[in-house]
C-alpha positions as CSV (number, residue, x, y, z in Angstrom):
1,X,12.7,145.5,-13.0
2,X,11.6,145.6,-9.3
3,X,10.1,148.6,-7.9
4,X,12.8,149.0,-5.6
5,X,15.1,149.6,-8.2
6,X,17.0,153.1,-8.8
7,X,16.5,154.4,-11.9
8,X,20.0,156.9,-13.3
9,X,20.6,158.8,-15.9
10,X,24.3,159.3,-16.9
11,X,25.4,162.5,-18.7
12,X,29.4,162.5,-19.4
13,X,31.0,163.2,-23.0
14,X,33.5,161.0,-22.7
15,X,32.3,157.4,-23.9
16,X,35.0,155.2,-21.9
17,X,33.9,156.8,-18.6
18,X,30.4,156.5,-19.3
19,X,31.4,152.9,-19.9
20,X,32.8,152.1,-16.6
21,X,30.1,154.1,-14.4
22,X,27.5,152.3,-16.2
23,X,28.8,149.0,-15.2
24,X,29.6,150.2,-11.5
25,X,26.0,151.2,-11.4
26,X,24.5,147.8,-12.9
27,X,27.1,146.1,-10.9
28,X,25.1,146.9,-7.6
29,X,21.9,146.8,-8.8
30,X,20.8,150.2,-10.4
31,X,19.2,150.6,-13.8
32,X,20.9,153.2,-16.1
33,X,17.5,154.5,-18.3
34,X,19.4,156.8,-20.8
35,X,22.8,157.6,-21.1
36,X,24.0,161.5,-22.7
37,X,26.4,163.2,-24.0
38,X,25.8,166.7,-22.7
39,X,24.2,168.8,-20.6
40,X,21.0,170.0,-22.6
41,X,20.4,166.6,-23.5
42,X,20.8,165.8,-19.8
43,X,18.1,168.2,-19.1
44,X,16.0,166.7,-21.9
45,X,15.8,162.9,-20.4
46,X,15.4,163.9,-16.9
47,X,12.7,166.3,-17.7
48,X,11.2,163.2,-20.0
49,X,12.0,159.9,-17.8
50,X,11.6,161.4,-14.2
51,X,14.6,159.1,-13.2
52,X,15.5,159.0,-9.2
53,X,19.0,159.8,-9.9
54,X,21.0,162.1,-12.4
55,X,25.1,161.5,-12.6
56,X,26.4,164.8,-14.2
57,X,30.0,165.6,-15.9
58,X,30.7,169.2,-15.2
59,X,32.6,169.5,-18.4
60,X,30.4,169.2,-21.4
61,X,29.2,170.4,-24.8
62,X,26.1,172.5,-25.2
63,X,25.8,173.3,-21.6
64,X,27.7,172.7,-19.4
65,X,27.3,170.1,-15.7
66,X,26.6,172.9,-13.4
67,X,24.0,174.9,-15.9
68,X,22.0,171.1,-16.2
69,X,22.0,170.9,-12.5
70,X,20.5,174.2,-12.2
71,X,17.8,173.1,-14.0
72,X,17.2,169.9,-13.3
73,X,17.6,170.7,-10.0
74,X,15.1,173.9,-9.6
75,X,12.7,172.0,-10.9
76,X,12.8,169.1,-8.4
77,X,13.1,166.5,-11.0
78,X,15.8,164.3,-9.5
79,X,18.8,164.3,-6.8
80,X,22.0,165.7,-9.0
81,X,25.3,164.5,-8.4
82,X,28.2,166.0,-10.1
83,X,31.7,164.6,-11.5
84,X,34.5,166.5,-11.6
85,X,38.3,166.0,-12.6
86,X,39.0,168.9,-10.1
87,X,38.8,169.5,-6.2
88,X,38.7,173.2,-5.5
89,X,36.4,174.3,-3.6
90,X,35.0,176.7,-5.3
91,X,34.0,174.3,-7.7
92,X,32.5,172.4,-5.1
93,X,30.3,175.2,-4.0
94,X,29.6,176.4,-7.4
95,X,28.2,172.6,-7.6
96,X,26.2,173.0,-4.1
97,X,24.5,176.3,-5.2
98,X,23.4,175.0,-9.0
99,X,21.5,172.2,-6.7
100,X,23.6,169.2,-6.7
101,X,23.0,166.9,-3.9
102,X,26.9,165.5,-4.1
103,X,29.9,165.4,-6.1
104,X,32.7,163.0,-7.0
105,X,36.1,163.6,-7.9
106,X,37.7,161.6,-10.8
107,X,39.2,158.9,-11.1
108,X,36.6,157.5,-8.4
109,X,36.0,153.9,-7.5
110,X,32.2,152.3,-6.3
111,X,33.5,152.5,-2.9
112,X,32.8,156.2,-3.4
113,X,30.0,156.0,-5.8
114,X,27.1,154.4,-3.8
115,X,27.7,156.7,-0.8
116,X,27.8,159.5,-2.8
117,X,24.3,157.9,-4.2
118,X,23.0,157.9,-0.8
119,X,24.0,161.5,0.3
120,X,22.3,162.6,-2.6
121,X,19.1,161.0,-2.8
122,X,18.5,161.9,0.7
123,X,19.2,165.3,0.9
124,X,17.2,165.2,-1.9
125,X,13.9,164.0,0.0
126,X,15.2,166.1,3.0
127,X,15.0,169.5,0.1
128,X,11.8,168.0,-1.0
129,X,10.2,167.8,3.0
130,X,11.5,171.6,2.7
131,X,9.8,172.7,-0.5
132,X,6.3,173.0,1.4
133,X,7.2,175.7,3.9
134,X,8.4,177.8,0.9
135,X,7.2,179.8,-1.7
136,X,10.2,181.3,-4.1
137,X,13.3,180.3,-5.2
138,X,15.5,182.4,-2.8
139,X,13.3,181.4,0.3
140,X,14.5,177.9,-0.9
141,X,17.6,178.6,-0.7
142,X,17.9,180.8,2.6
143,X,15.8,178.1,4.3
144,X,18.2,175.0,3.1
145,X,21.4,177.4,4.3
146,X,20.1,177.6,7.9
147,X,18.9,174.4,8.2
148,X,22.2,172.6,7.2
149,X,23.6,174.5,9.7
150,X,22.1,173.5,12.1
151,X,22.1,170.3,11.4
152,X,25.8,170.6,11.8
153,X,25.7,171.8,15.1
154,X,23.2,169.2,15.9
155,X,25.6,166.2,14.6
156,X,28.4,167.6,16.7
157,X,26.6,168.4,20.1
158,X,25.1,164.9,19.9
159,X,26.8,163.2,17.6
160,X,24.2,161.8,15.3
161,X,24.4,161.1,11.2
162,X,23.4,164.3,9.2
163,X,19.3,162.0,8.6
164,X,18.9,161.8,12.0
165,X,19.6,165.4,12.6
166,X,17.3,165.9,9.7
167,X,14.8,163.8,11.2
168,X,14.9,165.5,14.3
169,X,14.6,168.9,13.4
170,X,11.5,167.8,10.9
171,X,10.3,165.9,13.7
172,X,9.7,168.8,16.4
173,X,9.1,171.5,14.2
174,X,5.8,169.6,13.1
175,X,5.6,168.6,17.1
176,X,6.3,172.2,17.9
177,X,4.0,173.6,15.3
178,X,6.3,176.0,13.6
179,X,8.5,175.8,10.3
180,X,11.7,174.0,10.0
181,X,13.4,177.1,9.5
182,X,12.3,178.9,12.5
183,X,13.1,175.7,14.4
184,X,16.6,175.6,12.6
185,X,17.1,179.4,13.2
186,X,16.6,179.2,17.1
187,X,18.8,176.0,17.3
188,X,21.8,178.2,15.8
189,X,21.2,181.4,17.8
190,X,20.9,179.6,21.1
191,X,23.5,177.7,20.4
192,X,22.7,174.3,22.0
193,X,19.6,172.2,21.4
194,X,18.3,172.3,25.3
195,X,18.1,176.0,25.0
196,X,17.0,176.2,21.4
197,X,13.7,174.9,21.9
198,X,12.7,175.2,25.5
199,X,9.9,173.8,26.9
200,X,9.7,171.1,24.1
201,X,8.2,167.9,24.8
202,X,9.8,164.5,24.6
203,X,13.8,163.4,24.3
204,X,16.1,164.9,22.2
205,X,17.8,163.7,19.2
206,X,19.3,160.5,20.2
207,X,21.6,158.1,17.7
C-alpha cells in the first residue's frame, strides 16, 4: 500500500450499503481498514487504527452516528463524515456541532463522495492548525465559529475557495503575530479585509 494512500473506516448497519461504499472507495484508490456495524464499535477501531478518514451512518445500534462523531471527533482521531437518509438542517447542524467535517445524504453517488472526502480531511487539518491556540473544549469551539465566519466573508469579498481563505488568515496571523481568532474576529467586525488588519504587510488573499 503506498504511503499516499487514505486509510477509512466505514461504520453503517446496513451490510448492502456498506457494500457499495466500500467499492466506491476502492474504486478511486482508498483502503477501507475495518468496516462496523455501529457506533461504539466505530469508536473502538478509530481509537485502535488511527485511520485518516471515518464514514459514519447516523442511524445505528449501540450508539448512535452523531454520539461516535463526538468522540472520535473530540479527540482528534480522524476527519468524521456523516450519512444520513435525511436533509433537515437541524440534522445537519446537530452533525457540525458533534465534530463532523461533512455529511452526505443518501442515496449518494462518488460524484459526491470524494468531495465530501476532501472537505473533510481538510477542515480537518484546518481544526488541527487551530488546536494549538487553544486550551478547552469550548475555546475550540468559539474559536472554529469565528473563524469560519470569516472565512465566509473572505470567500465572498475576494472570491477565493474556503483553503485559500484558510490559508490566508493562518498565513498573517502567524505574519501578524497574533492568534487566528483575534485575526478572524477583527476581519468580521471591520467588515472588509483592507480595514480588518491595517497596516499589514504584503498582498492580500489572492485566488
Amino acid at each position: 500500500m503506498s504511503s499516499e494512500t487514505i486509510r477509512v473506516i466505514i461504520a453503517e448497519d446496513e451490510a448492502l450499503i456498506r457494500l457499495d461504499l466500500k467499492e466506491m472507495l476502492e474504486e478511486e484508490g482508498y483502503s477501507v481498514v475495518a468496516e462496523v456495524g455501529d457506533g461504539q464499535q466505530a469508536v473502538d477501531r478509530a481509537t485502535e487504527l488511527r485511520p485518516d478518514l471515518v464514514i459514519l451512518d447516523i442511524q445505528m445500534p449501540v450508539l448512535d452516528g452523531l454520539s461516535a462523531a463526538e468522540q472520535i471527533a473530540s479527540a482528534r482521531v480522524a476527519p468524521v463524515i456523516v450519512l444520513t437518509a435525511f436533509s433537515q438542517r437541524e440534522l445537519v447542524e446537530r452533525a457540525r456541532d458533534a465534530g463532523a467535517m461533512a455529511y452526505l445524504v443518501k442515496p449518494f453517488s462518488k460524484n459526491d463522495l470524494v468531495p465530501a472526502i476532501e472537505v473533510a480531511r481538510a477542515r480537518f487539518t484546518e481544526m488541527t492548525a487551530l488546536d494549538g491556540e487553544v486550551r478547552t473544549l469550548e475555546e475550540r469551539l468559539e474559536t472554529r465559529k469565528v473563524v469560519e465566519k470569516a472565512k465566509g466573508q473572505l470567500m465572498a469579498e475576494q472570491g477565493i475557495t474556503e483553503a485559500e481563505a484558510f490559508r490566508w488568515i493562518q498565513r498573517t496571523a502567524m505574519n501578524q503575530r497574533t492568534s487566528m481568532k483575534a485575526l478572524a474576529q477583527s476581519i468580521i467586525d471591520a467588515g472588509a479585509v483592507a480595514d480588518a488588519v491595517p497596516g499589514a504587510t504584503g498582498e492580500g488573499p489572492t485566488a
